[in-house]
Each structure stands twice: as C-alpha cells, then as structure tokens.
C-alpha positions in Angstrom: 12.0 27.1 -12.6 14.2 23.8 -12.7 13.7 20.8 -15.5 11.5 18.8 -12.6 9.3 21.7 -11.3 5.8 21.5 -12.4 5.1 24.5 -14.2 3.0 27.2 -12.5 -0.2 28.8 -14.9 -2.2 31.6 -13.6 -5.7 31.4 -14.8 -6.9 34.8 -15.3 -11.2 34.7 -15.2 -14.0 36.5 -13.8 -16.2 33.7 -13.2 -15.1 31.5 -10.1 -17.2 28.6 -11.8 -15.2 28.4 -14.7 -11.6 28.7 -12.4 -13.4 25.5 -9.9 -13.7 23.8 -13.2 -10.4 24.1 -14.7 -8.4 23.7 -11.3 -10.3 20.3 -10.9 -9.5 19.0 -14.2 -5.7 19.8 -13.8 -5.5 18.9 -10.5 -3.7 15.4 -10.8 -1.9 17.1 -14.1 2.2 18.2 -13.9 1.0 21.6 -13.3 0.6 24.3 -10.5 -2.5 26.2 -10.7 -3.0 29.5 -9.6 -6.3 32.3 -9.8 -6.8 35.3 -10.1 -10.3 37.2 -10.7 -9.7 40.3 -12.6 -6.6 41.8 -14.4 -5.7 44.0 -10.8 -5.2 40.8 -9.5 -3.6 39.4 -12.2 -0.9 42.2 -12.4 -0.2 41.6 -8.4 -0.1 38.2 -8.7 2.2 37.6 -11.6 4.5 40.2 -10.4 4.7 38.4 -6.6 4.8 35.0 -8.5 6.4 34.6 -11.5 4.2 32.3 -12.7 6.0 30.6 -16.3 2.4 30.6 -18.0 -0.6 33.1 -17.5 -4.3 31.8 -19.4 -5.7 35.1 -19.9 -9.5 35.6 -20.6 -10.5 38.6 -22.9 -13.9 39.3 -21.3 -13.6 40.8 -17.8 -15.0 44.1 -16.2 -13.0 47.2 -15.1 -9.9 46.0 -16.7 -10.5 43.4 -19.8 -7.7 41.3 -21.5 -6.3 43.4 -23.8 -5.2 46.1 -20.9 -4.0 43.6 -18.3 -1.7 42.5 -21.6 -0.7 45.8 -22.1 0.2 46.7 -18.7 1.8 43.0 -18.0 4.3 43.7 -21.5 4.6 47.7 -19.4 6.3 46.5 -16.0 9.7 44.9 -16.3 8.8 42.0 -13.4 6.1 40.8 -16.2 6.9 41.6 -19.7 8.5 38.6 -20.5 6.0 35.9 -19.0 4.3 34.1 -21.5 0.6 35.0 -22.0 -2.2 32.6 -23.8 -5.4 34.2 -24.8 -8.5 32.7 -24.0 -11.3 33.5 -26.5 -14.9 32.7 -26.2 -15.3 31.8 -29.7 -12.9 29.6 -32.2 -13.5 32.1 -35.3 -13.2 35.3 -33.3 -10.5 36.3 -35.4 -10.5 40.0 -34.2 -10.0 39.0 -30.9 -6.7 37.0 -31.8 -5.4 39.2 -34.1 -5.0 41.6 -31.5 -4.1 39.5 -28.9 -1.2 38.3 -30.6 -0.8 42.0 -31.8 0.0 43.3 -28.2 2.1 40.2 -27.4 0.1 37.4 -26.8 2.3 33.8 -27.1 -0.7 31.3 -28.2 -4.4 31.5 -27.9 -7.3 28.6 -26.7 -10.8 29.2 -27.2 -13.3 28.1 -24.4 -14.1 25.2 -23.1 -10.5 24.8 -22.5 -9.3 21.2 -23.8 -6.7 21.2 -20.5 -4.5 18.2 -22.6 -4.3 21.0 -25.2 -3.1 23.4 -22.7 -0.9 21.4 -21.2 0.9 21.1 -24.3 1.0 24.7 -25.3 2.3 25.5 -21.8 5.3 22.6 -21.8 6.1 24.4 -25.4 6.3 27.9 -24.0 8.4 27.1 -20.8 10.5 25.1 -23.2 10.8 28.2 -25.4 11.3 30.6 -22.3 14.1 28.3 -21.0 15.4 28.5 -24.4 15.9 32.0 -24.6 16.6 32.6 -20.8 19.7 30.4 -21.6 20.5 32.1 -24.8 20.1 36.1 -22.7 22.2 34.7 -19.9 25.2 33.4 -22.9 24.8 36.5 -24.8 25.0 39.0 -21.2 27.9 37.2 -19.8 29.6 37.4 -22.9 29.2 41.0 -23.4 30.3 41.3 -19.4 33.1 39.5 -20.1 33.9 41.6 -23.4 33.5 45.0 -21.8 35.7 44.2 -18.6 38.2 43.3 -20.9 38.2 46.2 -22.8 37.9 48.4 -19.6 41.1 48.1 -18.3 43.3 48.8 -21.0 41.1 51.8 -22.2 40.9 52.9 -18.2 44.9 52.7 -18.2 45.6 54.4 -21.5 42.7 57.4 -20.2 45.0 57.4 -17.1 48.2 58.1 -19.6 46.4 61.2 -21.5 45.3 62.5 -18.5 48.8 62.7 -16.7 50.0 64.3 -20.2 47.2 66.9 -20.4 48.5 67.7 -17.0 52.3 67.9 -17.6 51.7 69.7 -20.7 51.8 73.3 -19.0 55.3 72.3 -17.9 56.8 70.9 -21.0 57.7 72.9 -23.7 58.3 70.4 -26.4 54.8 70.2 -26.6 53.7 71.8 -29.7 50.2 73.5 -30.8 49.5 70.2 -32.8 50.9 68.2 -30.2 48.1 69.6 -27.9 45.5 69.1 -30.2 46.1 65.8 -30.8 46.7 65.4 -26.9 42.9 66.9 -26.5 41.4 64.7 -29.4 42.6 61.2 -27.7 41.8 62.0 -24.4 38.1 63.1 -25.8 37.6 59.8 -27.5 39.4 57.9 -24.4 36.6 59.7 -22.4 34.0 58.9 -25.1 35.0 55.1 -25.5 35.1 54.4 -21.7 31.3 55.8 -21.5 30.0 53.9 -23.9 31.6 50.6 -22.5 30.2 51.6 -18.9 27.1 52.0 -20.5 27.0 48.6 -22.1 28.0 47.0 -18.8 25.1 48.5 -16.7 23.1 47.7 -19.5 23.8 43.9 -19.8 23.7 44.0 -15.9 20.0 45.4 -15.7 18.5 43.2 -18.6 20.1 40.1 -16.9 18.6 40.7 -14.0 21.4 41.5 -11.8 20.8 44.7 -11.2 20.5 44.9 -7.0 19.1 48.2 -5.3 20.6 49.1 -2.1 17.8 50.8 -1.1 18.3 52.8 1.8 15.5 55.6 3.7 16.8 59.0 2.5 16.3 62.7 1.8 16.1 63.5 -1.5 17.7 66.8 -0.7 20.6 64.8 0.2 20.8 63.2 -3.4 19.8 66.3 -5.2 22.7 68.2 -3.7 25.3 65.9 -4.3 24.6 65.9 -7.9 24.2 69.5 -8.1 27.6 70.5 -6.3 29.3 68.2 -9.1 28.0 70.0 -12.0 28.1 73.4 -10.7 31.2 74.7 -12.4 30.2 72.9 -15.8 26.8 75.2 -15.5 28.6 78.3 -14.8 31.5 77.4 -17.9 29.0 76.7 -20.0 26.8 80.1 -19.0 23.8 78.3 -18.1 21.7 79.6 -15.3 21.1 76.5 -12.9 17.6 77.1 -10.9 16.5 74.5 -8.2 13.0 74.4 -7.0 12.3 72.2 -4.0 9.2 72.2 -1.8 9.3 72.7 2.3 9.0 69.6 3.7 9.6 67.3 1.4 9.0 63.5 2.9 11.9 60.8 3.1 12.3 58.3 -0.1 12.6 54.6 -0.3 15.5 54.7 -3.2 19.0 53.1 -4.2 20.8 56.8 -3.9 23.3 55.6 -5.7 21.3 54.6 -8.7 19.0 57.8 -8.4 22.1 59.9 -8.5 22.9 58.3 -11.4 19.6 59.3 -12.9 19.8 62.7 -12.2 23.2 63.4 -13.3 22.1 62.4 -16.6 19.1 64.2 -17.1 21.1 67.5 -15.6 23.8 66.5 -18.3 21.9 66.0 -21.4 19.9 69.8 -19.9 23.3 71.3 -20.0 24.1 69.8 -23.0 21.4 71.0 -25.1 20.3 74.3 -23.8 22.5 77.2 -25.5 25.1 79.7 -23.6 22.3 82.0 -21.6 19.6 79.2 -21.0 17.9 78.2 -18.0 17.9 74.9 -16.8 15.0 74.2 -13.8 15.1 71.6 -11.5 11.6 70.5 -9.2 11.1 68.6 -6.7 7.3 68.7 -5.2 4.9 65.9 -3.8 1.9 64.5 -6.0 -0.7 62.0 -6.1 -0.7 59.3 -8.5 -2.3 56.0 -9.0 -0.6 52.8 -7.9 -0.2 49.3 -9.6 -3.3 48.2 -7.5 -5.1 51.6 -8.9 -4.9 53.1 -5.1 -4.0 57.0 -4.8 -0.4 57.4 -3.0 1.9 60.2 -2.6 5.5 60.1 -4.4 8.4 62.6 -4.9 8.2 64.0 -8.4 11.6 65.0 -9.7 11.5 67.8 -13.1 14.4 68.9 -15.0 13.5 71.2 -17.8 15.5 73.1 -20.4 15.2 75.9 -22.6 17.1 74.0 -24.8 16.5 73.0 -28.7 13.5 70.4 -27.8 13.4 67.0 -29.7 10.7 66.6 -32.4 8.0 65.3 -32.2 8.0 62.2 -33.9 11.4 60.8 -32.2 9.5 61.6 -28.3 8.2 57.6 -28.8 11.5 56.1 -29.2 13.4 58.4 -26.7 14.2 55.5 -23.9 15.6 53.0 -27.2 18.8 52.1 -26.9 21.4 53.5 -29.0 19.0 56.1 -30.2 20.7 60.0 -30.5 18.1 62.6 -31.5 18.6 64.4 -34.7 19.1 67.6 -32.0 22.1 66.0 -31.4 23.5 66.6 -34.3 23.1 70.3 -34.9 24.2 71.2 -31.5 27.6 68.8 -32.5 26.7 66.4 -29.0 27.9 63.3 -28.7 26.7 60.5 -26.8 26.3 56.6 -25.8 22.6 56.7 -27.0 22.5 54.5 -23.5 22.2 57.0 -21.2 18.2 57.3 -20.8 17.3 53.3 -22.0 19.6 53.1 -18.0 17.5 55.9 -16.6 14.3 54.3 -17.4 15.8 50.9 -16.2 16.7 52.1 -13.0 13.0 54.1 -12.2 11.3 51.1 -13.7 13.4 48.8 -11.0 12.0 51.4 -8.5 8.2 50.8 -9.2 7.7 54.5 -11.0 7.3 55.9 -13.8 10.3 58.5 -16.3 8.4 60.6 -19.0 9.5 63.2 -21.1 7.6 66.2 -22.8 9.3 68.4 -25.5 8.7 70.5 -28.1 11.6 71.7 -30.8 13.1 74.9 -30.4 11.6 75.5 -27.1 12.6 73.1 -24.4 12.3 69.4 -23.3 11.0 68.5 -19.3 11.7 64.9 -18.1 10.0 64.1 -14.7 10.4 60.7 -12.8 8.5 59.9 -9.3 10.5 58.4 -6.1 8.6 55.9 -3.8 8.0 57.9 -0.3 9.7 56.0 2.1 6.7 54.4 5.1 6.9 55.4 8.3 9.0 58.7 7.2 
C-alpha cells in the first residue's frame, strides 16, 4: 500500500446488521471497507486481498475467531496481516488473553467506537510499513552479502576440485597432502551450501520467490532426481525402492522447485539410514480438504527411511531454521539446518501441505501433496 492509499480493513462478522452498520459509519472515513461473513470467507478473502487490517469477531459458527486466527498465522499469504479482535464484552479478559496469545495485534470490544478503530488501524499499517521496510533492508543486505561471498568461495571450490583431480597424476602429492586436499574441498562444499541456502532463504521470506509453474508429470520430476542419486544409494549400500501408482494425473508445480524438494528429502533418507537400509519412495493420489473445506484430489509424495528416527520432542521444531537434530550428531552429519525451513517454503508457495512422522531408532516418513494440474 502507498503513503496516500486509504487503508483497506476486512470486517470479519456473522451478522450482516452489524457489517451495514459499521460500513455506514466509515463510509466518508480514509478507509476501504471490506466483508466477510464467516472465517471461510475471511481466509479467501484476505488471501485474494491483502487487506492491511482484518477486525475479527470471536463469536461465529462453524469456524469461530480463534481458528480463522490460527489458520490466517498457518498460510504464508496471511500470517503477517495485522488482526484486531473484536470482543463482545470490555472485561472478557479470557477472550483477549488468548487472542493476543495466538497473535492477535490490538483488540476493541463492541459497539465499535469507529474513531477508535481508525486510530488502531493508521498505528498498525504504520507499524507494518515499519517492519516491511526494515525485512526488505535486512534481505537485500543479506543478498548482497552472500553473492559476495559466492564467488570467491565458487572460484576457490573450482581450485580444489581441479587438484583432487590432478592428484592421481602427481606424485608430489603426499598422504597428508591428500588429506588436507579432501578436508578443504569438504568444507569448500559445506560453506557454498550454506550460503545457497541463505540466499533462497532471504529470497522466499522477501517475497521474491516466483514459481514457474508449468503442467507436468510427476514421473518426469521423480526420475530426474532419482537418476542423480542413484550411485550415492548404491555407494552408500542403501536399497532405493520407488512406489508409484498407474496412472498418476498431471501436476500444477514449479519442477524446478519440486525437484529441489525431493532431492532433499532423498538426501537427508540417505543420510541417515545406515549401510543395508531401505529408503521408500510413494507417489499415490488422495483426497484432502481444501482452503475453502471442499474435498480435492492431490499427488501425495512419501519418502521414508529405516533410518535412526528423530525424537520425539524435536518433531515440532523440525521446519526451524538452523535447527540439526541431535541424530545428527551420532550419525557425524553435517548440514545447513536450512534445508527443510526451504522445503516447507516452497510446498507452502504451492498451496499444500510438508509433514513429517518419525520415531527414534526406527525410521522417519516426510510426505508433501502436489496440486493436480485442471483439465489434466
């Protein structure tokens, strides 16, 4: 929104009286109204909108205030709007407290003084400018940082590689000459990860992150990824098994992006499951509820391991960033800690949903949906 833009507030209520009322008080006011009925249409509006204010009411059918919240702080396209509470009754202190709790900006209790709101909303756009300015300083100074960094690392990688592969030839190379040879070119690996991580990161949190979506097979993904990491598999001693259904139906996906997805997921598998394991990948058709609470079909995608499993009390804070698994450190693997917080990103920029299920010492499964492409 520019600096002369009305602000825009959707008014979330059940009762169209109460919406007829408030849109004629505030209809000469610097604002732009908008309605909404029940928290379904609340979630579809402020994700088509963008509205820089919603006036939430606590007390609606099906889906009351405090779940709309939740699922508006869920989705990426509306976790970051600005969300007043409207509570029936000034000393319902329940009712704020867990407002505010699940992430509630403000709060007004009914009748709504609209001067009042009108204040409250100029402070929070003020405040979302505010930050939005500080995100977009603090993301172009980290793209700025890592590019610079990039090259150099990319050309001194470039150096250690063309050693490793001259060292067969040269025989001044000595035993600790190759080991040292082996240690940089590790790290050199390691370092350029991370900083190719932390770009893609900045890139998706700012917003910038553009899906070339393209109608596609996920066949045609899943084998590209596969052939890559065959030999690593079959170094490593772990069996690979793939699992695809007949007549699996044509996605609506960035390939590029979902590639990148998988190749972690088959990674970290790899990485984890001991010499003589079993890593499984699925690919079937489901059923599962959309954002507007209709059934649809979508491509579920499964890797599971036989691998050491992550315990139970880390499962919440898998998709963090920067955060390794204490598995990680018996089985000596090491990592960006960036690798799934990007996976999620980029399913969460599709409209689906990445979960994980694990248990320690037997396995871990991660499955993630693909939109089926229309008209397939």
């Amino acid at each position: 929104m520019e600096e002369n833009e009305y602000p825009t507030i959707l008014v979330v209520d059940d009762t169209e009286d109460n919406l007829d009322l408030l849109e004629f008080a505030v209809k000469r006011k610097p604002v732009t109204m908008l309605r909404a009925r029940s928290g379904r249409e609340c979630l579809s509006i402020a994700r088509e909108k963008n509205p820089d204010v919603i006036l939430l009411d606590i007390q609606m059918p099906e889906m009351d205030g405090y779940e709309t919240l939740q699922r508006l702080r869920e989705s990426p396209l509306t976790a970051k709007i600005p969300v007043i509470f409207l509570t029936a009754q000034k000393k319902d202190a329940t009712s704020i407290e867990k407002g505010l709790a699940l992430g509630a900006e403000e709060y007004l209790t009914k009748p709504i003084d609209t001067e009042e709101l009108l204040v409250r909303t100029k402070m929070l756009v003020r405040m979302k400018r505010a930050e939005a300015e500080l995100e977009r300083t603090k993301n172009d100074f980290t793209a700025m940082l890592v590019h610079d960094l990039r090259s150099p690392l990319s050309g001194i990688k470039g150096a250690l590689d063309f050693l490793r592969d001259m060292r067969d030839q040269d025989k001044q190379f000595t035993s600790e000459h190759l080991e040292l040879l082996d240690t940089s070119s590790a790290a050199a690996r390691r370092l350029l990860e991370l900083i190719n991580d932390i770009l893609d990161l900045s890139k998706f949190e700012a917003g910038n992150l553009t899906l070339e979506k393209q109608t596609i097979s996920p066949r045609v993904i899943l084998d590209v990824v596969l052939h890559e990491l065959k030999i690593q598999f079959a170094q490593k001693n772990v069996a690979l098994v793939t699992n695809i259904g007949d007549n699996i139906p044509n996605v609506s996906v960035d390939p590029e992006k979902i590639g990148q997805v998988l190749m972690n997921l088959l990674s970290n598998a790899l990485k984890f499951t001991p010499s003589g394991g079993t890593v499984t990948l699925t690919a079937d058709v489901i059923q599962a509820a959309a954002t507007d609470g209709k059934e649809q079909n979508v491509v579920r995608v499964t890797v599971s391991d036989t691998g050491v499993g992550i315990p139970a009390e880390e499962l919440p804070h898998i998709f963090e960033r920067y955060k390794q698994v204490s598995s990680s450190k018996k089985t000596k693997q090491k990592g960006t800690g960036l690798g799934l917080t990007i996976c999620k990103l980029i399913i969460d920029a599709h409209g689906q949903h990445l979960s994980v299920e694990s248990e320690a010492g037997k396995g871990t499964t991660f499955s993630f949906t693909l939109p089926v492409a229309q008209h397939s």
